[in-house]
N, C-alpha and C positions, 0 to 999 in steps of 0.2 A: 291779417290775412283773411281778406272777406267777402272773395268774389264766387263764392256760394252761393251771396247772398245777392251777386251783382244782378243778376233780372230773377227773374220768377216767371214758372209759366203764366198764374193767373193776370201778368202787370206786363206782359210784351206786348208791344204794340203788333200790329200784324203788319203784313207787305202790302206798301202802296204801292198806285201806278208810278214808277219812274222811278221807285229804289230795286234796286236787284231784292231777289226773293232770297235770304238766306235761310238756311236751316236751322230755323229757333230750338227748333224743338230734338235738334240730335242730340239725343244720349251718349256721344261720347264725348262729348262739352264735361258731363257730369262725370266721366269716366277720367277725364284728365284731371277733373279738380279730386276724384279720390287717388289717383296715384299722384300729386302733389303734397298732400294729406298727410301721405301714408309716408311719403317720403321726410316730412316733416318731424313725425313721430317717428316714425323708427331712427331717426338723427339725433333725438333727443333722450330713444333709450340707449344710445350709444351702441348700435349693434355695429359687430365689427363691419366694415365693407363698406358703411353709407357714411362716411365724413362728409358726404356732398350732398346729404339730403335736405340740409335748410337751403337748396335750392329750389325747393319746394314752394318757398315763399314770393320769389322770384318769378316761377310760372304761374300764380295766383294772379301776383300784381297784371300782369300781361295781360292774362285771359279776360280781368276787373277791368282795363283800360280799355279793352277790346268790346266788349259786348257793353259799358256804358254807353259809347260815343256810339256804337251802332243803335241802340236804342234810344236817343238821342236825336240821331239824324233821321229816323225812320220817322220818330213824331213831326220834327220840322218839317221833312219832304211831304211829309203827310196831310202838312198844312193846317195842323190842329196845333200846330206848335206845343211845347214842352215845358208844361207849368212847373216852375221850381220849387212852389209849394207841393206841390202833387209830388216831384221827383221826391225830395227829402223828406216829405210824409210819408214814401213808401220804404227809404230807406230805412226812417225810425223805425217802423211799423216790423220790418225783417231782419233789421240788426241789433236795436236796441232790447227788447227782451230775455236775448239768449247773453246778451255780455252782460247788462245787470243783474242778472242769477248768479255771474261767475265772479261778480263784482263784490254784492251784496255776501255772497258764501265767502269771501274771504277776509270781508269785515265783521262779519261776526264770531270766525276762529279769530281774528287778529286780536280783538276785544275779549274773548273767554279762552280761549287755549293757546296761542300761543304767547310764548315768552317775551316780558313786558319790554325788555330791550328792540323787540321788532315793531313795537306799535306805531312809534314814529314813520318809521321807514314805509312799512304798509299803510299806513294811513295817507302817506305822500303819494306814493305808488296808487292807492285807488281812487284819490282827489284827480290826481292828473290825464287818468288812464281813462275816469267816466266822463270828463272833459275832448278826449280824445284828441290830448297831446302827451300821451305818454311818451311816445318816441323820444321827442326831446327831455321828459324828464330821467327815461334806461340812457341816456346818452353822458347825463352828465353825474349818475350815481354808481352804474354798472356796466359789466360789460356782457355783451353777449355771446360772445365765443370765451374770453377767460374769465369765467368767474372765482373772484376771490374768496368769494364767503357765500354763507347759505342763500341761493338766488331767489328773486323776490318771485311770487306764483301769478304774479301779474306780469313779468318778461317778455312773455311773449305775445301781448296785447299791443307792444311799442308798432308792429304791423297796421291794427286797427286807428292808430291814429294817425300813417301816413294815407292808408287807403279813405278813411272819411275826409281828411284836411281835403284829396282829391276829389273827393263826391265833392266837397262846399264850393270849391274854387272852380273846377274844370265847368260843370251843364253852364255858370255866370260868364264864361268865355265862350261857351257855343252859342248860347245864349244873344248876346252883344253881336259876336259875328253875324249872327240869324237875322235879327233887328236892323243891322246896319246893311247888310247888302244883300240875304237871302231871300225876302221877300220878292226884289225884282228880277237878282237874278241868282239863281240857285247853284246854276254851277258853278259863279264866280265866289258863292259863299263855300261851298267844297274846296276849290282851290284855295281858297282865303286860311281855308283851316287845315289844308293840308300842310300851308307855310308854318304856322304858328305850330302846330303841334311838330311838326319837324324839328322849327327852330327850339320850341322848350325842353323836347328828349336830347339834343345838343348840350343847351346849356347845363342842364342837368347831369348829363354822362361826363362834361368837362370837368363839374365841380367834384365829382367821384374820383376822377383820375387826379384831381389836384389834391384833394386829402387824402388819394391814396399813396401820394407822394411824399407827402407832410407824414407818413404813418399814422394819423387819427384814424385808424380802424371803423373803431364804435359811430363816428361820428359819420365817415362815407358810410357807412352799412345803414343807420336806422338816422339818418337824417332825411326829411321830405323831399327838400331840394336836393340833394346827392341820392334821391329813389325813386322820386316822381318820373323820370326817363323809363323807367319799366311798363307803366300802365302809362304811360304817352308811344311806346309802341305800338302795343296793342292799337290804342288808337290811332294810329297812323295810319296802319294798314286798313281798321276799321274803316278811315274819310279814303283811303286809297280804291278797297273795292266799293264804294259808294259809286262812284263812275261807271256806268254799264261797261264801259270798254275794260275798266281796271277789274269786274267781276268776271266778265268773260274770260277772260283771258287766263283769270285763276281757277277760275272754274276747269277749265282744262288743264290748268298745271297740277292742280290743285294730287292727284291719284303720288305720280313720281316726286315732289316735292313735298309731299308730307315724309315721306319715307328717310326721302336726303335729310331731310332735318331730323328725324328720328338717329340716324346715322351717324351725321355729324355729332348729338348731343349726346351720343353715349360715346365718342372719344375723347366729346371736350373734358365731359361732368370731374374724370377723376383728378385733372391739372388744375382743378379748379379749388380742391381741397386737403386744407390743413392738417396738421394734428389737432390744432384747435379750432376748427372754422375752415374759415376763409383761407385761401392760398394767398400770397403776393399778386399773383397773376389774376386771380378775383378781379384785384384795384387797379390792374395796371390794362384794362382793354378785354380781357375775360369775360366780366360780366355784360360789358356791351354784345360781346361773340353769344353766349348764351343767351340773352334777351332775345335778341332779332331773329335765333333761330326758334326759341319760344313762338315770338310771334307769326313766324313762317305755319310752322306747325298748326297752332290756334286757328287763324284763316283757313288752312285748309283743309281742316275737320268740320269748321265752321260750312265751309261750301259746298262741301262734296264728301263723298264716301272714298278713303283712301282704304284700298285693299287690306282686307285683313286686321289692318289698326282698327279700322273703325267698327269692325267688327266685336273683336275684342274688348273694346272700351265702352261696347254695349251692351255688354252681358246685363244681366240683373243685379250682379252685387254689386259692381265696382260704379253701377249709376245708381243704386241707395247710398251707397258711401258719398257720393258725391256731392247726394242731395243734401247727406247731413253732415258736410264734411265742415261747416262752418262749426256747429257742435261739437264736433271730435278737433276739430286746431281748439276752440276756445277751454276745454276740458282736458284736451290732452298734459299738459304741463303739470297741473295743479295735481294731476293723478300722479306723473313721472315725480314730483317730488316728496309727496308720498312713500313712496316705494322706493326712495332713494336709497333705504339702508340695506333692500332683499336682492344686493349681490349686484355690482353693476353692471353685468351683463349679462345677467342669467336669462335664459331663453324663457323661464315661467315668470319671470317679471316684466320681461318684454311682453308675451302673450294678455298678460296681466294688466297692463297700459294699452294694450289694443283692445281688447274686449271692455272694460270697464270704462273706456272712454265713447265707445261707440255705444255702448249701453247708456249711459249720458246722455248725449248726444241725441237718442232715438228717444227718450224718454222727450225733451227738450225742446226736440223737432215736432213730436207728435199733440205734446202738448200744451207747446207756449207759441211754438213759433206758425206752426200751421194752420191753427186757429186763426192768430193775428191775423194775419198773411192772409188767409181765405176772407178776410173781412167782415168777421162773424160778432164784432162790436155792435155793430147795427148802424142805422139810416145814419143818426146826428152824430158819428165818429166823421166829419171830413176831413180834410187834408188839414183844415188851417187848425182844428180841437186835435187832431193824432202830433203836428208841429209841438203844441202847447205842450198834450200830455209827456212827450219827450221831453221837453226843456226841465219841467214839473219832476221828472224822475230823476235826470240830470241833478238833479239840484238838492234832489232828497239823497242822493248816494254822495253826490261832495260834502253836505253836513254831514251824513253818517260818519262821513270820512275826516272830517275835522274835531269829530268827539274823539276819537281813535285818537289822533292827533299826526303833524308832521307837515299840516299841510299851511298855506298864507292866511287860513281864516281860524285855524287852531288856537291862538290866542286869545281872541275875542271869542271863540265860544266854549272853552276850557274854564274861561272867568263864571260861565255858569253850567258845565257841565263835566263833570271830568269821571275817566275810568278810577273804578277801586282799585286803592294799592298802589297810586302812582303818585305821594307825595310822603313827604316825612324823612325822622331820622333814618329807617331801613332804606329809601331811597340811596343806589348808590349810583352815580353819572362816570363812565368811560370816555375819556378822550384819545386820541391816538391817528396813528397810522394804520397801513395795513396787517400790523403784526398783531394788533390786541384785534382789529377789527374780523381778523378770520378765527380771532381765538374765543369769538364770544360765546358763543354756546358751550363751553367750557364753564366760559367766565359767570355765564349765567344761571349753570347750575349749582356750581361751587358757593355761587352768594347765597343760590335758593336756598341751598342747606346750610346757611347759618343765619338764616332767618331775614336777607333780604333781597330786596327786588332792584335789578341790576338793568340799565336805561343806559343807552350810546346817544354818540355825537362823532363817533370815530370816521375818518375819514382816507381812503386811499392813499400815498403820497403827501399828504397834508402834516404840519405839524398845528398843533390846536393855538399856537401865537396868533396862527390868521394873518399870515403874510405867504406874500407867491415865493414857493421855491422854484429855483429851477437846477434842474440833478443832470444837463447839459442844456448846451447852446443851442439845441433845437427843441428844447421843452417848451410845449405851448398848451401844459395842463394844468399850469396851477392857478390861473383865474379864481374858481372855485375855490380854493381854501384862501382867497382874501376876502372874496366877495357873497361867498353864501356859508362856508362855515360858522364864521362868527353869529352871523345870524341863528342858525342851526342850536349854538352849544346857547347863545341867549334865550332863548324859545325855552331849551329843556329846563334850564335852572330854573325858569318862570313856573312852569308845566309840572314839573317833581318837585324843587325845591331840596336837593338834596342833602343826604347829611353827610355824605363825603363824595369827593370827587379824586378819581385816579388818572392819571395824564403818565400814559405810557407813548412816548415817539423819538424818531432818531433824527430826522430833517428838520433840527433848531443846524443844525451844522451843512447846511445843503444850502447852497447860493440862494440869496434872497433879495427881492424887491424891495425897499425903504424910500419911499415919499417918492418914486421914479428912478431910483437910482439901482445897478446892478451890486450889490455888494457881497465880497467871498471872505473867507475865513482869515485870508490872508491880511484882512485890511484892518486898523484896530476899529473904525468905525462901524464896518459890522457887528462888534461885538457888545458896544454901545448901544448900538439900535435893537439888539436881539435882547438887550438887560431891558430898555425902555419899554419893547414891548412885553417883556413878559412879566415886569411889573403892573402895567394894565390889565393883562389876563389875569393875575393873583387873586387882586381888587376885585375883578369881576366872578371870581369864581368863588372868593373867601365872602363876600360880604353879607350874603344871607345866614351865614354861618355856620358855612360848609367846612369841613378841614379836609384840603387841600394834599394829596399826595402824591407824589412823584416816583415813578419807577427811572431811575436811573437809565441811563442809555447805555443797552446791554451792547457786550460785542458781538461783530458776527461771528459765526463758526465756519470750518474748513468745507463743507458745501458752498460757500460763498464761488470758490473755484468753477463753479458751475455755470457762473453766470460773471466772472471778472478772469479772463486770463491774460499772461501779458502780451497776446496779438489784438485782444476785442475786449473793454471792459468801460462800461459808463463811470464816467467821472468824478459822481458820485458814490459808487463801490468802490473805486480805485482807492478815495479818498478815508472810504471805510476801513479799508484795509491798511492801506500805508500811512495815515496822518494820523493813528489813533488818537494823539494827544488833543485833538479838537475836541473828540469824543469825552477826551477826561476834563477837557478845559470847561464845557458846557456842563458837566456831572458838577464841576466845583461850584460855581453857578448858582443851582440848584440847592448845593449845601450850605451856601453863603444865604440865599434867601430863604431857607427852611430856619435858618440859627436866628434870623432877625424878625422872626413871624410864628407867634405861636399856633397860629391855623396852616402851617404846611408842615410838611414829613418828605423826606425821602426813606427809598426802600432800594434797594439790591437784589437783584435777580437772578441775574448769570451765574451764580456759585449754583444754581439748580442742576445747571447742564453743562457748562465748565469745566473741564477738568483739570486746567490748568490757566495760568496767567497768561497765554499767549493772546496773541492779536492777529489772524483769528484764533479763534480759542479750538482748544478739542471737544466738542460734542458729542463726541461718537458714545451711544448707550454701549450693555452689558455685552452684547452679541456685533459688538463694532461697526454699527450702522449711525450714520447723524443723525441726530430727533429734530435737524432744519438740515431740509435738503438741497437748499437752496442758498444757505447761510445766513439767514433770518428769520422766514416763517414757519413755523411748529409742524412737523409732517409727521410723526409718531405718536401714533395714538395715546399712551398710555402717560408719554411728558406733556401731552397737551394738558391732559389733567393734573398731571401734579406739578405744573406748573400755575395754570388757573387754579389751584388751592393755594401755590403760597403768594400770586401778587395778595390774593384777597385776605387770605390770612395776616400778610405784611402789615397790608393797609390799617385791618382792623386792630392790629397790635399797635402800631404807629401812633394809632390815635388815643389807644389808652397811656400813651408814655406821657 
């Protein structure tokens, strides 16, 4: 989210003869990007009422589509044409300093403070993210409306690398249009581009509504191609009022049409949001409804003074916020999860996330990015030495990021650099599902206190075999755990070298993929292929001469009901519930290769929270509430730990038998 950063007064081009004269310089440009901002943040301290404020993100992209193409079209019409070196040197020059602060701050907690199980994960996260393709990387680790586990403090950067993919691609397509017909004839190059950018917010809003069809969420939300349609709005209307007829004409609509869209956007905003996020209706035409009236708005603050709004949105604070409102999104999170634990919605922790971020931010603004920006490097900084120096920084934060580890060059430079404390017998490596994966900070400090350092591979929905499950016929998420897991868990054993490894997960008995084939529990040669493979994973896990431990595939509990009843229940719950004997079939498995293999163990778990032998079992604690509320993962505070002491306790016992 970085169209803070989209023009700068010192870098606007001015009005030539034959482009309409817009209003570069209205402060209530800056006034909407601080209640976008604002909207952002207070979404993220969860204050009651704003479920809809990560639409915040939304009117960012618009405003970013908008005032690029217009600044853009101003240099071509202008006839000095729009050097790409210059464009993207001025980008680095405004955006690159303030996210390497926030880049670089998080790899050096990642490395000394926090816990050794995240280094991996942050160190992926800040490889991808100074690259500025985060997006796709939060796409295929996390989610951004349901997070399962402690969310990574780079999250909300996955924005910064749909907005730059669009800096690099879009001015090369104005660009090309310019070259090929603007030169003779200009307004055939305007029309030129008003088809194309038409056509690519189409294509783009179609690919939204088709994965929001498919229910991949994560994927319509922080995908380029399913977001680029926001900031191709903007420009739209942008090449639209380019035509003195298409400015005039808004110029006089411009007073009752900003209003109607103000209007319209606060009846839509609340239909648009979840308990967690997004609405359905978000994915299903929503968000196209909210874009276009985003953009109505944007132009017409852009052109003209709409009564009273524009007023407002000029005052003096809400255009400093605005100014430094890229500061305050790129600050804001890393502060919210900080302060994760002071009460989640307390009004002095919300307060507390707005002031310390805009403190940040002003700090930040004043004296990293202002400077830059003001071009106070001197003479021999040009465009093509400011390109460099960005690449050059780029490049020093992906190594930082591969000492950390997690990321495709980790390997090769671990062989000569590696953090303290991440190898050895204390070394212990977690595999798993989502169950151990939300249970690690637990898991991690239970190991702390018995002297060692505890390092994941765990993965959502994944069983650590490394084959695609599918838990129904419309699953189209287990790519990942054939295709990057295995890689993932090969990386750590290389990188730690552990001295045991625990393999807690329940999706060995969830439909799986073998050599192309669908196979279910019911078939005997599923059961053949699931023994094959996880004799290769044993190998793989035992042979540096790690002992190998297995948590038993516990049952679920009567929370399961939650989420499996007999009107609506996935196939794989159902299967939880009613088939236990898969569950015990897979457990025996486990004991047959633990008895033929001195480097494995099995362990048992369920007697923790268990009350009884049923399927599901009774979980319900002292005061008759389930410690899984859900009928799997740990929601009570106090058996999350005394359950993370006794896998680790097991384990370590295990290995003394």
């Amino acid at each position: 989210m970085t169209t803070a950063a989209a023009t700068d007064h010192a870098e606007r081009p001015q009005p030539t003869r034959g482009h309409p004269t817009h209003n570069w310089h209205s402060p209530a440009l800056d006034g909407v990007r601080a209640v976008a901002v604002l909207m952002v943040v207070l979404f993220h301290a969860r204050v009651p009422g704003l479920d809809w404020g990560f639409l915040g993100v939304d009117l960012f992209f618009v405003l970013s589509g908008f005032l690029i193409t217009d600044g853009l079209l101003r240099a071509h019409l202008g006839g000095t044409g729009a050097s790409l070196v210059t464009f993207w040197a001025r980008r680095i020059r405004r955006l690159l300093p303030a996210s390497a602060l926030v880049i670089a701050a998080v790899l050096i907690w990642a490395s000394t403070v926090a816990p050794a199980y995240r280094r991996e994960t942050l160190g992926g996260d800040a490889w991808w993210t100074a690259l500025y393709l985060g997006n796709w990387r939060f796409i295929e680790t996390s989610s951004y409306f349901d997070q399962q586990a402690v969310p990574s403090p780079l999250l909300h950067m996955w924005s910064l690398g749909v907005e730059e993919q669009f800096y690099l691609v879009w001015p090369l397509a104005v660009a090309g249009v310019w070259a090929a017909v603007g030169r003779r004839n200009p307004r055939l190059a305007r029309a030129t581009l008003l088809v194309v950018t038409a056509a690519v917010a189409a294509v783009s809003a179609a690919m939204l509504l088709r994965y929001g069809r498919w229910h991949l969420y994560d994927r319509a939300y922080m995908g380029t191609d399913t977001k680029v349609f926001e900031p191709m709005a903007g420009a739209l209307l942008a090449v639209a009022v380019a035509q003195d007829r298409g400015a005039t004409w808004a110029r006089r609509a411009a007073p009752p049409l900003g209003w109607v869209a103000v209007v319209a956007l606060a009846l839509l905003t609340p239909w648009l949001a979840g308990p967690k996020g997004a609405s359905t209706l978000y994915y299903h035409g929503g968000a196209l409804a909210f874009v276009g009236l985003c953009a109505v708005l944007v132009t017409t603050l852009a052109l003209a003074r709409v009564p009273l709004l524009s007023s407002a949105l000029s005052w003096a604070a809400p255009v400093y916020l605005g100014r430094i409102s890229y500061g305050i999104y790129l600050w804001h999170w890393p502060v919210t999860l900080i302060l994760a634990d002071e009460g989640s919605r307390s009004p002095v922790r919300t307060a507390t996330i707005l002031t310390s971020s805009t403190l940040l931010a002003s700090i930040s603004y004043h004296l990293v990015e202002k400077p830059l920006r003001a071009r106070r490097l001197g003479p021999r900084w040009r465009p093509g030495r400011v390109l460099l120096a960005g690449l050059a920084t780029t490049a020093g934060l992906a190594l930082a990021a591969s000492v950390v580890g997690g990321t495709p060059t980790s390997s090769a430079v671990n062989s000569v650099v590696t953090l303290p404390g991440s190898r050895g017998a204390e070394a212990t490596l977690v595999l798993g599902d989502s169950v151990p994966h939300r249970l690690l900070p637990e898991l991690s400090d239970a190991a702390e206190r018995r002297g060692l350092t505890l390092f994941s591979a765990t993965a959502g929905g994944c069983s650590p075999l490394g084959v695609v499950n599918k838990v129904s016929p419309s699953d189209k998420r287990g790519g990942p755990c054939q295709d990057d897991l295995p890689d993932r868990v090969g990386e750590a054993l290389v990188a730690h070298r552990p001295g045991t490894v625990i393999w807690w997960s329940r999706y060995e008995t969830a439909d799986s993929i073998h050599q192309g084939r669908l196979l279910t529990p019911e078939q005997p040669e599923f059961w053949a292929a699931q023994q094959r493979q996880l004799q290769l994973r044993v190998s793989q896990l035992t042979q540096g001469g790690a002992t190998l431990v297995f948590v038993a595939t516990d049952r679920p509990g009567v929370g399961i009901s939650s989420r499996c009843t007999p009107q609506t229940c996935n196939p794989f719950l159902r299967r939880m519930v009613e088939e236990d004997h898969y569950r015990a079939r897979w457990n025996g498995i486990l004991r047959a290769t633990a008895a033929a293999s001195t480097r494995v163990r099995v362990v048992d778990i369920d007697d923790v929270y268990c009350r009884d032998d049923a399927t599901p079992c009774d979980d319900r604690n002292g005061t008759g509430v389930t410690v899984r509320s859900d009928g799997t993962h740990f929601s009570d505070p106090q058996m999350r730990v005394k359950v993370a002491d006794a896998v680790i306790d097991r384990a370590l016992a295990s290995r003394r038998d």
